[in-house]
ZARO-193407 format. One record per residue (C-alpha): residue number from 1; chain; x negated, y negated, z. Coordinates in steps of 0.05 Angstrom, whole numbers, plus 5000, padded with zeros to 4 digits. Example, Ala and Ser with C-alpha at 12.3 -4.5 7.8 and 13.67 -1.06 7.14 Angstrom:
<rs>
 pos unit east north   up
   1    A 4754  5090 5156
   2    A 4727  5021 5143
</rs>
This chain:
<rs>
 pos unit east north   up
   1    A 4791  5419 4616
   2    A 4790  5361 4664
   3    A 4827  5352 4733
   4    A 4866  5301 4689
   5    A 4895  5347 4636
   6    A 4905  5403 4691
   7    A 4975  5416 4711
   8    A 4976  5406 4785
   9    A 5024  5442 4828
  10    A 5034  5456 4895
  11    A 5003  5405 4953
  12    A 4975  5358 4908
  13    A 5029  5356 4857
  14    A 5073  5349 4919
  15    A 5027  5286 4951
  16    A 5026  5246 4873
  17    A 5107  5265 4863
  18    A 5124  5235 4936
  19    A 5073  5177 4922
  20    A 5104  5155 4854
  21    A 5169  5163 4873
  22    A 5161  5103 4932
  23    A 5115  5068 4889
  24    A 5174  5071 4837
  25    A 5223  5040 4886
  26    A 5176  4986 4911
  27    A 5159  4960 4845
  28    A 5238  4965 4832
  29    A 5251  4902 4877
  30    A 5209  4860 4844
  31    A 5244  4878 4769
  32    A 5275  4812 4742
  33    A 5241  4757 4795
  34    A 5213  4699 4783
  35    A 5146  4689 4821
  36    A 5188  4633 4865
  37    A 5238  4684 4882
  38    A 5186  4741 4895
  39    A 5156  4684 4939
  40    A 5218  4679 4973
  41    A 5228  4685 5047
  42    A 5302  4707 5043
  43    A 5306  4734 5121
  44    A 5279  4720 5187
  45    A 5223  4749 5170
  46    A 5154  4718 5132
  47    A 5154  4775 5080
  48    A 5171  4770 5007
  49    A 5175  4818 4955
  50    A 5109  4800 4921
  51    A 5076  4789 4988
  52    A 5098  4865 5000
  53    A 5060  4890 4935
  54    A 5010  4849 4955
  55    A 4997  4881 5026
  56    A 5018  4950 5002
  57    A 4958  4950 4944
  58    A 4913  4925 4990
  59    A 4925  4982 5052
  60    A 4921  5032 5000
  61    A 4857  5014 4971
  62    A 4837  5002 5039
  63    A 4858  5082 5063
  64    A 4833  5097 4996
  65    A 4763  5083 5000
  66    A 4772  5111 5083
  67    A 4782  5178 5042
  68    A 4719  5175 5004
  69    A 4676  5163 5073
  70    A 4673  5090 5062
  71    A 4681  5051 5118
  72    A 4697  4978 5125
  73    A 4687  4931 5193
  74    A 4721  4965 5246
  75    A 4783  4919 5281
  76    A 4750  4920 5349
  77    A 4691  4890 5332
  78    A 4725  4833 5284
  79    A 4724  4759 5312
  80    A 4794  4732 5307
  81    A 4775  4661 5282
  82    A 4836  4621 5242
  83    A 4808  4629 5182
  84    A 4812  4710 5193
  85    A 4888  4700 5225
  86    A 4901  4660 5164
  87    A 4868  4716 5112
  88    A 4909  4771 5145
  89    A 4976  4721 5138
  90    A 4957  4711 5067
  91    A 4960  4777 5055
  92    A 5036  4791 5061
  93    A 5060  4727 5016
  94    A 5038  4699 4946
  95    A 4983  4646 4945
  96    A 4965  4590 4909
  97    A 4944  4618 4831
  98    A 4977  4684 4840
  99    A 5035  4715 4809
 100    A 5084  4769 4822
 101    A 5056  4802 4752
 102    A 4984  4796 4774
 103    A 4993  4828 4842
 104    A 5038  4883 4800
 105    A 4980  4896 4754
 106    A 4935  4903 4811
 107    A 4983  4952 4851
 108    A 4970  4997 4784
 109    A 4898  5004 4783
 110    A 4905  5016 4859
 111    A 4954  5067 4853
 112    A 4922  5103 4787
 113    A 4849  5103 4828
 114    A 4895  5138 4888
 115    A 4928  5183 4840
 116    A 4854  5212 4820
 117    A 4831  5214 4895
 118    A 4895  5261 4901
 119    A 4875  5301 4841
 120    A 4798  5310 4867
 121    A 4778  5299 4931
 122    A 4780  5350 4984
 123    A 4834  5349 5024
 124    A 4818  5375 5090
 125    A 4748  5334 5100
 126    A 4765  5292 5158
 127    A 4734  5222 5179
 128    A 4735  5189 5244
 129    A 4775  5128 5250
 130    A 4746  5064 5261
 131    A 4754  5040 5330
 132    A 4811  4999 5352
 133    A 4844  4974 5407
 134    A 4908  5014 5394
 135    A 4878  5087 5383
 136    A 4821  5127 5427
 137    A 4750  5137 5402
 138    A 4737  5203 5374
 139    A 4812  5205 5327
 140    A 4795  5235 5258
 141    A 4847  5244 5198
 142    A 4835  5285 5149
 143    A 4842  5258 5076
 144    A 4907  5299 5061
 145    A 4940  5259 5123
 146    A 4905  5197 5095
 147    A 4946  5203 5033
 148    A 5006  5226 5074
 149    A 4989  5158 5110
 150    A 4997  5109 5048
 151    A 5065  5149 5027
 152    A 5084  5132 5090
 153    A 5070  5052 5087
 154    A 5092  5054 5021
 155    A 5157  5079 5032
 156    A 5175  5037 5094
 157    A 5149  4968 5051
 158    A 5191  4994 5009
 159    A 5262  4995 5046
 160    A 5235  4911 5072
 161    A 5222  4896 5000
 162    A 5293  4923 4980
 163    A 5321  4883 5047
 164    A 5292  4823 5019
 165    A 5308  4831 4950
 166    A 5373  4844 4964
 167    A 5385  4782 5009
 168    A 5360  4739 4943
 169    A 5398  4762 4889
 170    A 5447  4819 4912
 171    A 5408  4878 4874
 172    A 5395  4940 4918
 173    A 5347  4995 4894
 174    A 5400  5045 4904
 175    A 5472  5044 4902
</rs>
């Protein structure tokens, strides 16, 4: 039997219930828009619902391969040039080509490779962070508070993207 057909409880059961269940709710705001309105800047603020999907997917594939040991460029030692500024902007909002079903899609395989990181990996192996301006050297999470980690973003993108959504059309992910 494979980790897949296994029934999972406890911990790990606990970590892919809270995941889908803010998942659920941020792909909830975007049910029913148009790509212009899930390009829509409907506050103060630059976000947008697909922008939000967007950034989500890409911070959890980011954390994601942090849990497997992989590690990317670290955000001391990037060179803030425009053209990064720009690529970190572009992140949060819909550009030119893409659409709110592609960036969906995408969110999927993210979350489904997640979902199997949950199933397998060990949870208590523990990497150190990257250095950063904002943290101290020597900071390690483990890859159960990784996970813990992308719940986390997920969930608070999730209340802007309802914000947002809301301020468009009226619809509210709950009540």
């Amino acid at each position: 039997m494979t980790t897949n057909e296994q029934s999972l409880t406890g911990e790990r059961a606990d970590i892919l219930e809270f995941l889908g269940k803010h998942r659920g709710f941020l792909r909830h705001t975007a049910q029913g828009l148009t790509d212009e309105q899930a390009a829509t800047r409907s506050t103060i603020s630059e976000l947008t619902v697909g922008g939000l999907i967007k950034h989500v997917s890409a911070t959890e594939q980011h954390w994601a391969e942090f849990a497997q040991g992989k590690s990317g460029s670290s955000p001391a030692e990037t060179e803030y040039t425009p053209e990064v500024i720009a690529a970190w902007q572009d992140q949060f909002r819909l550009t030119e080509g893409e659409t709110l079903a592609g960036v969906v899609a995408e969110y999927e395989k993210v979350a489904a490779a997640t979902d199997e990181l949950v199933r397998t990996l060990d949870l208590d192996t523990a990497y150190e962070l990257p250095a950063a301006p904002w943290q101290p050297p020597g900071v390690f999470w483990s890859v159960r508070r990784v996970f813990l980690h992308i719940a986390a973003e997920t969930a608070q993108h999730a209340g802007h993207a309802d914000i947002i959504r809301e301020a468009i059309d009226g619809q509210k992910t709950m009540g």
